[in-house]
LOZABA-973350 format. One record per residue (C-alpha): x, y, z; residue number from 1. Coordinates in steps of 0.2 Angstrom, whole numbers, plus 5000, padded with zeros to 4 digits. Layout:
N
+------+------+------+-----+
:   px :   py :   pz :   i :
+------+------+------+-----+
:    X :    Y :    Z : NUM :
...
+------+------+------+-----+
***
This chain:
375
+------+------+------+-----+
:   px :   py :   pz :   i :
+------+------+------+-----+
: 5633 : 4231 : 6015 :   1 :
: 5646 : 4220 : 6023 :   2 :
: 5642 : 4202 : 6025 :   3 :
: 5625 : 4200 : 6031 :   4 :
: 5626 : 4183 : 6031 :   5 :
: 5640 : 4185 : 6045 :   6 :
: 5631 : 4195 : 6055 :   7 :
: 5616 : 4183 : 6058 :   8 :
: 5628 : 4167 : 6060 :   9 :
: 5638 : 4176 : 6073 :  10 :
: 5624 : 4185 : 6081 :  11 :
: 5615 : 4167 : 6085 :  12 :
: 5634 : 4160 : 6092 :  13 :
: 5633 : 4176 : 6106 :  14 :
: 5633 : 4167 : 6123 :  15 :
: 5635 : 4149 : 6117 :  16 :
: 5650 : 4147 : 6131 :  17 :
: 5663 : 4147 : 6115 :  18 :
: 5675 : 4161 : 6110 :  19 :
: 5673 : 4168 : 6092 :  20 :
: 5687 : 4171 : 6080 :  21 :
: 5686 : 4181 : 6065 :  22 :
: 5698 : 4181 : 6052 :  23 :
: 5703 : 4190 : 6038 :  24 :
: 5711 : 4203 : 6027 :  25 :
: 5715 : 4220 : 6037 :  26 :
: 5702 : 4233 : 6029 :  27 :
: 5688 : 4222 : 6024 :  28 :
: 5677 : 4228 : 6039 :  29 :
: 5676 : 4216 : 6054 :  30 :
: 5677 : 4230 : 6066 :  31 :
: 5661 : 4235 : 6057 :  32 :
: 5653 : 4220 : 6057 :  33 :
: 5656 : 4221 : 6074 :  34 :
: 5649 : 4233 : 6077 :  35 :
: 5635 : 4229 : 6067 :  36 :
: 5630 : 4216 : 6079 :  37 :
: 5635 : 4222 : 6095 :  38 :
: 5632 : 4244 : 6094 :  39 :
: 5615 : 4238 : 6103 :  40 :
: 5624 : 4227 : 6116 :  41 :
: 5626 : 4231 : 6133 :  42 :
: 5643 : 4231 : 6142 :  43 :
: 5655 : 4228 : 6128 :  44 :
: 5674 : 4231 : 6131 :  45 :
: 5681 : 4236 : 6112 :  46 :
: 5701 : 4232 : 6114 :  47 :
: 5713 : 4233 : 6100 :  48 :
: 5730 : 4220 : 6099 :  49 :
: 5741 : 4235 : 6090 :  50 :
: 5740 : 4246 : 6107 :  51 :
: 5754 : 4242 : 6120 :  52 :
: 5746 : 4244 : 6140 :  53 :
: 5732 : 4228 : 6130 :  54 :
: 5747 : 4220 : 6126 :  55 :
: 5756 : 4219 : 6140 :  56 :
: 5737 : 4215 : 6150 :  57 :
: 5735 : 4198 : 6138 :  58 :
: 5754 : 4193 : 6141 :  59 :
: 5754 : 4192 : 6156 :  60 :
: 5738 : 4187 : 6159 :  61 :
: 5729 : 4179 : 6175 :  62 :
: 5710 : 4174 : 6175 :  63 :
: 5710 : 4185 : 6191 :  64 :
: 5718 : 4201 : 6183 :  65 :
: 5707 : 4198 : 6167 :  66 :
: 5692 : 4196 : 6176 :  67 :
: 5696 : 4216 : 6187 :  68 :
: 5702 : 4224 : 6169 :  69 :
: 5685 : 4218 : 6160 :  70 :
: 5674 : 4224 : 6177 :  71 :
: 5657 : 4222 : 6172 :  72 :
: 5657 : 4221 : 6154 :  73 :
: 5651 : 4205 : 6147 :  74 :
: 5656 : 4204 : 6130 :  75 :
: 5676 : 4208 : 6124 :  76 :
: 5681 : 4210 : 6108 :  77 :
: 5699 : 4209 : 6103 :  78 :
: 5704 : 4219 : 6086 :  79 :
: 5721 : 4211 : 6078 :  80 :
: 5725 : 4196 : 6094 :  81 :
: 5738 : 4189 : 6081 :  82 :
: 5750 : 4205 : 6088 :  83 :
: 5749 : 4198 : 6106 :  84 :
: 5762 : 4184 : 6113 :  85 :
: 5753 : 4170 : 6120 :  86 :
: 5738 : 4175 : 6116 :  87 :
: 5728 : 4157 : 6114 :  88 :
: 5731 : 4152 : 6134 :  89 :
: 5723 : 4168 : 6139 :  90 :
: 5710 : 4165 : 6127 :  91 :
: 5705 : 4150 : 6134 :  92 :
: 5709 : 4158 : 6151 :  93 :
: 5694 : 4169 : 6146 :  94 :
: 5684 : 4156 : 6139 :  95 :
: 5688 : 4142 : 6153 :  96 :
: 5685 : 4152 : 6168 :  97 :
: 5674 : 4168 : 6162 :  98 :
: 5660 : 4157 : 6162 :  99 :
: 5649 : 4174 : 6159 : 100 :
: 5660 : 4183 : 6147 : 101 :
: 5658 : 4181 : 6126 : 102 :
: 5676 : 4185 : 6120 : 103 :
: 5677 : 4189 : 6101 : 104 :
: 5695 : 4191 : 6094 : 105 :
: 5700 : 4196 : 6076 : 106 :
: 5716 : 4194 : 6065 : 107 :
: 5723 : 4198 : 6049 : 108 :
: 5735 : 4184 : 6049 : 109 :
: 5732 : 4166 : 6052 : 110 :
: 5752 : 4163 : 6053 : 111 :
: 5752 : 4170 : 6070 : 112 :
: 5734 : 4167 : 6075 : 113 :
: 5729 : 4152 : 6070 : 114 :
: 5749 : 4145 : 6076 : 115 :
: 5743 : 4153 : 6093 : 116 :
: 5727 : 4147 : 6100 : 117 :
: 5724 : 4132 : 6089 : 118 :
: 5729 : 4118 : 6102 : 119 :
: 5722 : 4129 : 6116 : 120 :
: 5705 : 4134 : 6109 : 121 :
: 5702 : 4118 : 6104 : 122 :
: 5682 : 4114 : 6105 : 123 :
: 5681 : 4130 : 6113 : 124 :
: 5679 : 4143 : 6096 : 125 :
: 5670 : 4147 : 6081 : 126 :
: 5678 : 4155 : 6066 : 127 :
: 5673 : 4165 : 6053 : 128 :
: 5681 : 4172 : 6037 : 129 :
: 5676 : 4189 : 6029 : 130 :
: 5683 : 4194 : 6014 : 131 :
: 5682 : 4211 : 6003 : 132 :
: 5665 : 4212 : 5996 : 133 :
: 5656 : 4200 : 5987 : 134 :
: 5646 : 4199 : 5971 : 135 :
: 5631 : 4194 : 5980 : 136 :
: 5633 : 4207 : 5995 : 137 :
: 5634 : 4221 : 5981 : 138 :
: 5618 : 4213 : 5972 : 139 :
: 5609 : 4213 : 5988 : 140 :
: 5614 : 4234 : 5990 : 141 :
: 5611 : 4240 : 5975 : 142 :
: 5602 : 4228 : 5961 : 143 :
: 5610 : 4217 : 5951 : 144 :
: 5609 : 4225 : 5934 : 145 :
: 5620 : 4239 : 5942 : 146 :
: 5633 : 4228 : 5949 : 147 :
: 5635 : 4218 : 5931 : 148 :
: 5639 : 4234 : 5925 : 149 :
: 5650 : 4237 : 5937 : 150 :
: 5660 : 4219 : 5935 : 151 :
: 5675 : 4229 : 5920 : 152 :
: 5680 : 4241 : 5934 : 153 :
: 5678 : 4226 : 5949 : 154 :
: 5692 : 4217 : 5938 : 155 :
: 5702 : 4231 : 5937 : 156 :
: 5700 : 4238 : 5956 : 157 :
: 5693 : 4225 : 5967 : 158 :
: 5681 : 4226 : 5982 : 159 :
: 5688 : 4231 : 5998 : 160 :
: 5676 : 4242 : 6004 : 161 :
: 5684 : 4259 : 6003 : 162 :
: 5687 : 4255 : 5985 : 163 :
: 5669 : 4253 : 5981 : 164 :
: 5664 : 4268 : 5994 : 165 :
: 5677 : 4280 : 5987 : 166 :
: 5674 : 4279 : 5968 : 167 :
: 5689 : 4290 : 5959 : 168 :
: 5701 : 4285 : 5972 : 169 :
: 5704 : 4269 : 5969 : 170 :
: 5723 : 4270 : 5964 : 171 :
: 5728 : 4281 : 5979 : 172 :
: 5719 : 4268 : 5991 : 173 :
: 5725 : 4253 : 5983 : 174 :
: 5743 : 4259 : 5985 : 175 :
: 5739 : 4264 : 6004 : 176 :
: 5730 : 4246 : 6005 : 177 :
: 5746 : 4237 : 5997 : 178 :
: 5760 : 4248 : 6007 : 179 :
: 5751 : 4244 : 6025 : 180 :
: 5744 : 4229 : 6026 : 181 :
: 5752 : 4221 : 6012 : 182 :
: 5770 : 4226 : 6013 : 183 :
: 5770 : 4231 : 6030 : 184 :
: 5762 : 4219 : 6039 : 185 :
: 5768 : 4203 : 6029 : 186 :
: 5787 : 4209 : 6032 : 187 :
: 5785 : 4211 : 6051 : 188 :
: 5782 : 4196 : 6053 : 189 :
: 5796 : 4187 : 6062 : 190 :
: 5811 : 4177 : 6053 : 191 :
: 5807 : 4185 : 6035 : 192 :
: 5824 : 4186 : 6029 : 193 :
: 5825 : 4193 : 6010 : 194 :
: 5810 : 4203 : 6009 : 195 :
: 5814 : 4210 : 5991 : 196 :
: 5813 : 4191 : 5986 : 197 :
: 5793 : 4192 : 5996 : 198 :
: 5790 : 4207 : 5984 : 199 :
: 5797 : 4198 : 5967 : 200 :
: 5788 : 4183 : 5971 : 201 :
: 5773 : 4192 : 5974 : 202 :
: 5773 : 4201 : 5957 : 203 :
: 5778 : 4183 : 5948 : 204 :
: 5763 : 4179 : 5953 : 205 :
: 5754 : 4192 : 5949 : 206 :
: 5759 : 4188 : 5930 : 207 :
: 5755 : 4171 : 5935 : 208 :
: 5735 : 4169 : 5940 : 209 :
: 5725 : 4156 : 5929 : 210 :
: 5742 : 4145 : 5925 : 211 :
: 5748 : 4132 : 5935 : 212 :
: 5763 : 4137 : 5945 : 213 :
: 5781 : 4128 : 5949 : 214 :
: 5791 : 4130 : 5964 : 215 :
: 5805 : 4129 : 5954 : 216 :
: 5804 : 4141 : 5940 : 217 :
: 5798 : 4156 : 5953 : 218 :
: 5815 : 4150 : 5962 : 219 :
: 5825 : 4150 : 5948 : 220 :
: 5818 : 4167 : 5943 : 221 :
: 5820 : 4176 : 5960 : 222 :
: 5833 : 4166 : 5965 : 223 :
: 5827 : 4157 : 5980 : 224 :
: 5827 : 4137 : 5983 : 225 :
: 5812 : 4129 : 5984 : 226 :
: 5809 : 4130 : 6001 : 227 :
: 5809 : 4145 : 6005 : 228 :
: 5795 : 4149 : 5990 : 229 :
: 5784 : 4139 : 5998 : 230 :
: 5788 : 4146 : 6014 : 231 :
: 5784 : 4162 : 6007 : 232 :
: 5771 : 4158 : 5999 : 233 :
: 5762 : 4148 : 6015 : 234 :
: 5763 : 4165 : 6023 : 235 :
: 5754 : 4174 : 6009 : 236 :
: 5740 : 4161 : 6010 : 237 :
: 5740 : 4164 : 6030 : 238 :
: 5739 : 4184 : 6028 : 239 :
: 5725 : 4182 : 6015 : 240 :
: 5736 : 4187 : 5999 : 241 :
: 5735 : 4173 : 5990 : 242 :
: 5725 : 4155 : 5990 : 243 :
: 5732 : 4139 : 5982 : 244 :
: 5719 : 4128 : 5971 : 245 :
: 5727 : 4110 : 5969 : 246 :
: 5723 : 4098 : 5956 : 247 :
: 5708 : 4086 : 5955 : 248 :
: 5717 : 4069 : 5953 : 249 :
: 5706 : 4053 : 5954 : 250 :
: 5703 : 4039 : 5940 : 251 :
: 5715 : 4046 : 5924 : 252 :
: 5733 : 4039 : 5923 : 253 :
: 5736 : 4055 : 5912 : 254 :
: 5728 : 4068 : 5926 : 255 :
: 5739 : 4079 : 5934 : 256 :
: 5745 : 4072 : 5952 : 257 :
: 5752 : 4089 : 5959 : 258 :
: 5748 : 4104 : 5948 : 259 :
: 5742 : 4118 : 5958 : 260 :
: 5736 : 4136 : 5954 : 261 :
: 5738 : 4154 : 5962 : 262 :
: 5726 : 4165 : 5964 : 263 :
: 5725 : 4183 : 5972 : 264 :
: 5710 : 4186 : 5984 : 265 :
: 5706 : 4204 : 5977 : 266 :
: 5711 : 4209 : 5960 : 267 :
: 5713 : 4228 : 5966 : 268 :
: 5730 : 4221 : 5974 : 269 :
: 5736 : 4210 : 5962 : 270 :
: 5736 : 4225 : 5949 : 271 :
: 5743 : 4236 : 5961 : 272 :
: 5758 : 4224 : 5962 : 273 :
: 5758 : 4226 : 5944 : 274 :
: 5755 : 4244 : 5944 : 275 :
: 5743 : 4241 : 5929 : 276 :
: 5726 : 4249 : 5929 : 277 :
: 5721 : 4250 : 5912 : 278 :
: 5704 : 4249 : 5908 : 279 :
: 5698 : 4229 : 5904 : 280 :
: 5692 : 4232 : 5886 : 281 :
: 5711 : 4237 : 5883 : 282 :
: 5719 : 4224 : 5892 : 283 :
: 5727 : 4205 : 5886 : 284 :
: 5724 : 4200 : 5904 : 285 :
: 5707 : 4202 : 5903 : 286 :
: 5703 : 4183 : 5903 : 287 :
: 5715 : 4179 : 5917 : 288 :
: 5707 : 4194 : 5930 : 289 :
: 5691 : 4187 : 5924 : 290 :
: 5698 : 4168 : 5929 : 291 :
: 5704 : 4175 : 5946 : 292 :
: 5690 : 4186 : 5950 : 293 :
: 5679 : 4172 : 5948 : 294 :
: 5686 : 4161 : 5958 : 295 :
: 5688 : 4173 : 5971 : 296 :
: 5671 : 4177 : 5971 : 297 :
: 5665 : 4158 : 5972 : 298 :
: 5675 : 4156 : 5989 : 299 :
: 5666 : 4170 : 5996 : 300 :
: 5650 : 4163 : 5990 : 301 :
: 5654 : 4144 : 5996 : 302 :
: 5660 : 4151 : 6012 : 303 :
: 5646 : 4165 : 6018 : 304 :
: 5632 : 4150 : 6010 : 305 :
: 5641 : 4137 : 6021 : 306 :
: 5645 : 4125 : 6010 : 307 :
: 5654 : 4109 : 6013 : 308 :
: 5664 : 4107 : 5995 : 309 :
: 5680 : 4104 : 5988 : 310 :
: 5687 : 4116 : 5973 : 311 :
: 5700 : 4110 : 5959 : 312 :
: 5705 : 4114 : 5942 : 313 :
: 5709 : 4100 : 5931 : 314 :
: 5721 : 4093 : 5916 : 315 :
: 5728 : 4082 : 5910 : 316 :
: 5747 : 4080 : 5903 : 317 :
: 5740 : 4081 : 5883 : 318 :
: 5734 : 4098 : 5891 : 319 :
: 5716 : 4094 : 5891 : 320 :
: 5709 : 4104 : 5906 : 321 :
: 5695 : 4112 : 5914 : 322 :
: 5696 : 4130 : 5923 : 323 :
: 5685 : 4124 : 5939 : 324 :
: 5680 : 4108 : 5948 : 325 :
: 5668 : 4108 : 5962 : 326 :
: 5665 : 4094 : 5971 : 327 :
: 5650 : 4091 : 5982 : 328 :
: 5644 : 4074 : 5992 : 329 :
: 5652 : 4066 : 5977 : 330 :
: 5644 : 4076 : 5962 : 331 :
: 5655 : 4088 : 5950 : 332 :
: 5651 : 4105 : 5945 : 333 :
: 5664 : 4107 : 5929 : 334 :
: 5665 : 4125 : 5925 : 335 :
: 5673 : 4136 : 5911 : 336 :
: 5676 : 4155 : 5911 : 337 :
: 5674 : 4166 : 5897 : 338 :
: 5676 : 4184 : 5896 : 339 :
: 5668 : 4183 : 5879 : 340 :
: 5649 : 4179 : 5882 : 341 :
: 5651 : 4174 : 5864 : 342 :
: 5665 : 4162 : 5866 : 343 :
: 5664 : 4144 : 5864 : 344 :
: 5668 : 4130 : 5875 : 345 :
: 5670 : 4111 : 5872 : 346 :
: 5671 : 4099 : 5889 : 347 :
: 5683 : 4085 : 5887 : 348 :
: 5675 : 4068 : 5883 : 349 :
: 5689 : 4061 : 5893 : 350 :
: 5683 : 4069 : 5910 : 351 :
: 5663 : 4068 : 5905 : 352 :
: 5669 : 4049 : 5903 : 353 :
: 5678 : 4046 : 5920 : 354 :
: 5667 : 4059 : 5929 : 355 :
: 5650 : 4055 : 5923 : 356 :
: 5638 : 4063 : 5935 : 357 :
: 5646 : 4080 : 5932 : 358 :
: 5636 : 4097 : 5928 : 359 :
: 5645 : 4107 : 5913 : 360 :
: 5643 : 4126 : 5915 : 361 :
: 5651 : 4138 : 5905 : 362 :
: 5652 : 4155 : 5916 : 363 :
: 5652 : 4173 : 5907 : 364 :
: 5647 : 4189 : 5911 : 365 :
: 5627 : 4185 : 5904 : 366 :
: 5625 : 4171 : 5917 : 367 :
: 5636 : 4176 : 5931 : 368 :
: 5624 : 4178 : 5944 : 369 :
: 5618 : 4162 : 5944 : 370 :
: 5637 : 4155 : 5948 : 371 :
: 5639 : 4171 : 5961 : 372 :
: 5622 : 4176 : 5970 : 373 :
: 5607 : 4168 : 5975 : 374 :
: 5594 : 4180 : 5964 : 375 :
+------+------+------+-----+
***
């Protein structure tokens, strides 16, 4: 089920002379996919980032030594690189003078990865993203009247993959899921400093999804300056927590210049945070989970379709707004999300007046596969 669409593009970049990053969450299955596209592939050397003897191999690493520790093997793949010092020069070691050798590395945090081998890898990579499971993915496993029907508990638990393989678990995995790669991976990272304030400011968000965000009130409310919440919340976004979704801003002198909203990249884990798990039907969050759901779901969509767009929300300081703005080769896509299939929405005259090639669509739970799947 995972990512189908993965495993074709990465399968036709095998051999192309360029090293191949994948990035992502921990849990969300890029081993598998690996081994989706390479269990038929001869001479593969499988070496993981977290085990100390492969640490100390790529630290102090040589093209020479490289070359007798990966013997005959003609494709290496390196699970969670971030954990390895350096590890962008013997990257492009590897890719530079292992002419014959396809190196594959994955990581769960793009704070250390990306900080690592962007200036040496550069030209010489192509990265991917994989995120829990998508909309689309499920569709394509098991019909898509079955996966609407599943959309209330989605909102409520998410779509890592051993939450939607493990169905009357999803509590005790979600805490596992939150205590290890949430928790523990985000507060080893080095020069975190106040890691009950990480924690507070996660679940401030967590009550926060669908409204625009200040810097200054989460300060003020978990008693950090400025600086440091964005710091902290740059390193959610780079360990795949959280995503920011600015402001469109482009003809109006009453748009919003700097507005920016939050958004959680699985709604299992930002209930967790909140240890709420009621059912939807019950819930006066509903209409925010279906908000962040939503626009989670989109980025897995625009990313795994390959899309080249840019995605806002917009409003205005007499609080006109629009919940998402989708902006492609210059035309808008203007969408508003209702839980309520029945619900109502009106477009404001002022953006159909300064944006007028937009498309107005109004997403509910009746038409959400035309926003999310390709059916």
């Amino acid at each position: 089920m995972i990512a189908r669409v993965l495993n074709q593009r990465i399968s036709g970049q095998l051999n192309q002379g360029k090293a191949i990053l994948i990035f992502g969450p921990r849990q969300t299955g890029k081993t598998t996919l690996l081994h989706q596209i390479l269990d038929e592939e001869p001479d593969v050397m499988w070496l993981n980032g977290d085990e100390a003897d492969v640490k100390q191999i790529f630290e102090n690493a040589s093209s020479i030594r490289l070359k007798a520790v990966f013997g005959t093997n003609k494709i290496i793949v390196l699970d969670e690189a971030q954990r390895i010092e350096n590890i962008g020069i013997s990257l492009k070691l590897i890719t530079d003078q292992l002419k014959d050798v396809q190196l594959i590395a994955t990581g769960s945090s793009a704070f250390e990865l990306a900080n690592r081998i962007q200036e040496p890898l550069t030209g010489r990579k192509w990265e991917y993203f994989l995120y829990p499971l998508s909309f689309g993915e499920m569709v394509a496993h098991h019909g898509l009247l079955q996966e609407k029907r599943m959309i209330p508990h989605r909102l409520v638990f998410g779509c890592y993959p051993e939450i939607v393989n493990n169905p009357g678990k999803e509590k005790e995995i979600l805490k596992q899921l939150t205590d290890s790669f949430l928790y523990k991976d985000i507060l080893m990272i080095e020069g975190l400093k106040k890691p009950s304030k990480l924690i507070h400011l996660l679940q401030a968000l967590a009550f926060q999804i669908g409204n625009e965000v200040s810097y200054n009130e989460l300060g003020r409310t978990i008693g950090l300056d400025n600086q440091t919440v964005e710091r902290y919340i740059e390193l959610l976004e780079k360990t795949y927590v959280i995503f920011r979704v600015g402001a469109l801003s482009r003809n109006l002198r009453k748009e919003l210049k700097r507005g920016r909203k939050i958004y959680f990249y699985d709604n299992g884990v930002r209930n967790a945070l909140m240890a709420q798990f009621g059912p939807i039907e019950l819930r006066p969050d509903k209409g925010a989970l279906w908000e962040n759901y939503l626009m989670a779901e989109r980025r897995k969509y625009i990313e795994y379709k390959g899309l080249w767009v840019n995605s806002y929300f917009w409003r205005t300081q007499d609080q006109q707004e629009i919940d998402y703005i989708e902006e492609q080769d210059g035309n808008f896509l203007a969408c508003e999300f209702k839980w309520n299939p029945d619900a109502r929405a009106r477009f404001p005259k002022t953006f159909a007046n300064a944006y007028p090639a937009s498309v107005f669509n109004v997403i509910t739970p009746r038409n959400v596969d035309d926003f999310l799947a390709d059916v």
